[in-house]
C-alpha positions in Angstrom: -111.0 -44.3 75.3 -110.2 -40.6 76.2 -106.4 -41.5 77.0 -106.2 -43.1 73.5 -107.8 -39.8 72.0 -105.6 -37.6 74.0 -102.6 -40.1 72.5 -103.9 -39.3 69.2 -103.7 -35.7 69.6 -100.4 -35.6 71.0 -98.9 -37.8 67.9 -100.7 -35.6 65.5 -99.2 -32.8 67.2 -95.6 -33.9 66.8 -96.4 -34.9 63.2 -97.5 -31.1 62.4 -94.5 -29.4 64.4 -92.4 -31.9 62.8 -93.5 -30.9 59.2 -92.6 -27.2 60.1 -89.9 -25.5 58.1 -88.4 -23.1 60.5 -86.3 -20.2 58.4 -84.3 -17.7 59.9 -83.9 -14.4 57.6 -81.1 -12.3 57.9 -81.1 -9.4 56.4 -81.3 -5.3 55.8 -84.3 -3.0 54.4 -84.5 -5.1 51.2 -85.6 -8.3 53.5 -87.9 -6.2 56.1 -89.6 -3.8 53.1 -93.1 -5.8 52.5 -92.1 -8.0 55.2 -91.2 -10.8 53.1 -90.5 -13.3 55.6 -94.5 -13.0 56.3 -94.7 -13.3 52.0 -92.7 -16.6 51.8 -95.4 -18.3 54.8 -98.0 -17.1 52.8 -96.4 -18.3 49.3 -96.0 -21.4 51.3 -99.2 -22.0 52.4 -100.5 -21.4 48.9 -98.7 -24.7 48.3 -99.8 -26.7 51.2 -96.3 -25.8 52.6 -96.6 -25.3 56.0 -93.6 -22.6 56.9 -92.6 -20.2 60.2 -90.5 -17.5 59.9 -88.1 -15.3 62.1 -86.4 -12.2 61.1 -83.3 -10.7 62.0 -82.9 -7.4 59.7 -81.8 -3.8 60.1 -81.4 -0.9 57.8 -78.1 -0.8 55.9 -76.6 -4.0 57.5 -74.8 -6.7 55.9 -73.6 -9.8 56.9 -70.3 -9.1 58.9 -72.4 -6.0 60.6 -74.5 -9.2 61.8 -71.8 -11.3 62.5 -70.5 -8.5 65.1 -73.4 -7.7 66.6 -73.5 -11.3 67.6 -77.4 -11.9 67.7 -77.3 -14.2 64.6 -75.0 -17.1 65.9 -76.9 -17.1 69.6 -80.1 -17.7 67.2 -79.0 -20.4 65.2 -77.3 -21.7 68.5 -80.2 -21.9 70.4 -83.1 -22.4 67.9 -83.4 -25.4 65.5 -84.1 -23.6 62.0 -84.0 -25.2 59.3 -82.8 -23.0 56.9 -80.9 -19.7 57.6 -81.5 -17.5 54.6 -78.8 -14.9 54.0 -78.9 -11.1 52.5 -77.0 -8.4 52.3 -76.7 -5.5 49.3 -76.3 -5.9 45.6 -72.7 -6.4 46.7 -71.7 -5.9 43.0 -68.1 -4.6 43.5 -65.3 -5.6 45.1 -65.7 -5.0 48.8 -69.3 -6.3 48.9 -68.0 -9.6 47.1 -65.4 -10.1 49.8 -68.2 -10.0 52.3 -70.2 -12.4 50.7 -67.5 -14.7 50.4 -65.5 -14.4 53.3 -68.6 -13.2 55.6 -70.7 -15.5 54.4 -67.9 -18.5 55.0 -68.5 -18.0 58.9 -72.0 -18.2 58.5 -71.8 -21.2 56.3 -69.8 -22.7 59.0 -71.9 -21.8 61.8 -74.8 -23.1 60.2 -73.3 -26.3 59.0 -72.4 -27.1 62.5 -76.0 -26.4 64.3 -77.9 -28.2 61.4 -79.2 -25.8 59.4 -78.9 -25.2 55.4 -76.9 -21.8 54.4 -78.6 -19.9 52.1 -78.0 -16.6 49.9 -80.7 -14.6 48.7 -79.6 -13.1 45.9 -81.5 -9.5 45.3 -80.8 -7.0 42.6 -79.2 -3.0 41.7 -80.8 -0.4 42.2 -82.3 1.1 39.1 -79.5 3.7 39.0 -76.9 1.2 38.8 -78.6 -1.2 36.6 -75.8 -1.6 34.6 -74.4 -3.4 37.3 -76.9 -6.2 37.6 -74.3 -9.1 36.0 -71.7 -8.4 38.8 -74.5 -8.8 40.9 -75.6 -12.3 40.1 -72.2 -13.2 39.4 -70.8 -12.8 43.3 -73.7 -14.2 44.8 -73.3 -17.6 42.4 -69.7 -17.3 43.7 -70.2 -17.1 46.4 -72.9 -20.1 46.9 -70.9 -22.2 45.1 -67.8 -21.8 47.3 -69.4 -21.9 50.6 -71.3 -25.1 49.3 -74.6 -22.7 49.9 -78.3 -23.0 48.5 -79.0 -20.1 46.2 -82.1 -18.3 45.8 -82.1 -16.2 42.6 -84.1 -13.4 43.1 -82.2 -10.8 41.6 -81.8 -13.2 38.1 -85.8 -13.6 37.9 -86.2 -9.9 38.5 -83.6 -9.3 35.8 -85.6 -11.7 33.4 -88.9 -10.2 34.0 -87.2 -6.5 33.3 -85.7 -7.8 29.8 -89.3 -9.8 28.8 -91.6 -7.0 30.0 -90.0 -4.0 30.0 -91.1 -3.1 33.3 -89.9 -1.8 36.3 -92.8 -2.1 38.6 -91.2 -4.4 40.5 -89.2 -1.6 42.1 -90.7 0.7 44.9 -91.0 4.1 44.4 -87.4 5.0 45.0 -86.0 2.7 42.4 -84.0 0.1 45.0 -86.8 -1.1 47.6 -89.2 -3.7 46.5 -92.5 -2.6 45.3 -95.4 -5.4 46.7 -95.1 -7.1 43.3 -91.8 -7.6 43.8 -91.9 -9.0 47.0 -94.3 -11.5 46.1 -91.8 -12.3 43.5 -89.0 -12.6 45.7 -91.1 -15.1 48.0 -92.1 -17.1 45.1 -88.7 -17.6 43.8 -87.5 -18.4 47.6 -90.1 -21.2 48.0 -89.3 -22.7 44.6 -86.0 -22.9 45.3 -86.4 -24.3 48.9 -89.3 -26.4 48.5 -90.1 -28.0 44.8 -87.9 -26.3 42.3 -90.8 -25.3 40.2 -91.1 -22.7 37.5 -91.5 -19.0 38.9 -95.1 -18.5 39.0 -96.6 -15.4 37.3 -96.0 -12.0 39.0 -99.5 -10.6 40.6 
């Protein structure tokens, strides 16, 4: 009788492992502010998702800076994630557009051959160069569409809850940083888009 309980606890623990969602973040200040990785598990389990996250993020970095450091292919090399969740600055100009694309192809590549799904988080301008917000969304789509990535539209919901409400507060105090709102925002958007597609819940 006890071996056939200890049985039964070793099969429900492969069926919970199993039904963990392992993402890998990759990122800069705009991942790591709020800690948003830590957001999206608790988003998740608010859905009856169960999620674990790892984070790989550094001020000012962006994908290639990643790429030659090298500590984000012996990651997805070694560990089994799931998805590998991708972001880098608003990237609204030329150069960063470039990055996203061509950087973003090796990653796409890497990930595609270790079994994980490539995805870009798209974020947003800083208030200062608002104007800026269509370019934006519009190299990030890009660039998820020719890589064959998943998008998550952060920056596009943000965008839309500027032009309904007229608010900002989902900025920090220096007008590019997430505030907490907008971090919750950001993971809510993330699990919708990995998870169930749903409508983005309302902003706490």
């Amino acid at each position: 009788m006890r071996r056939l309980l200890f049985i039964i606890v070793i099969l429900l623990s492969s069926q919970v492992i199993s039904q963990t969602t392992r993402i890998l973040f990759v990122g800069n200040s705009l991942t790591y502010t709020n800690d948003l990785p830590d957001l999206v598990e608790k988003e998740a389990k608010s859905r009856g998702i169960r999620v674990q996250t790892t984070m790989l993020a550094f001020p000012n970095y962006a994908i290639i800076d990643h790429w030659n450091d090298g500590e984000v292919q012996k990651l997805i090399k070694s560990e089994k994630f799931d998805f590998v969740v991708v972001q880098q600055g608003p990237s609204s100009q030329e150069e960063g557009r470039k990055m996203l694309l061509e950087d973003g192809a090796k990653l796409g590549l890497l990930c595609e051959n270790h079994g994980s799904k490539f995805v870009y988080f798209m974020v947003w301008p800083s208030r200062k160069y608002y104007y800026t917000f269509d370019g934006v969304i519009r190299n990030h789509t890009d660039a998820a569409v020719e890589n064959n990535a998943i998008l998550c539209p952060v920056g596009q919901a943000w965008k839309a809850y500027f032009d309904e409400n007229n608010d900002f507060s989902l900025y920090g105090s220096d007008g590019f940083h997430p505030s907490p709102k907008g971090s919750r925002l950001a993971a809510s958007v993330i699990i919708d888009t990995l998870f169930d597609g749903n409508e983005v819940k309302e902003v706490r």
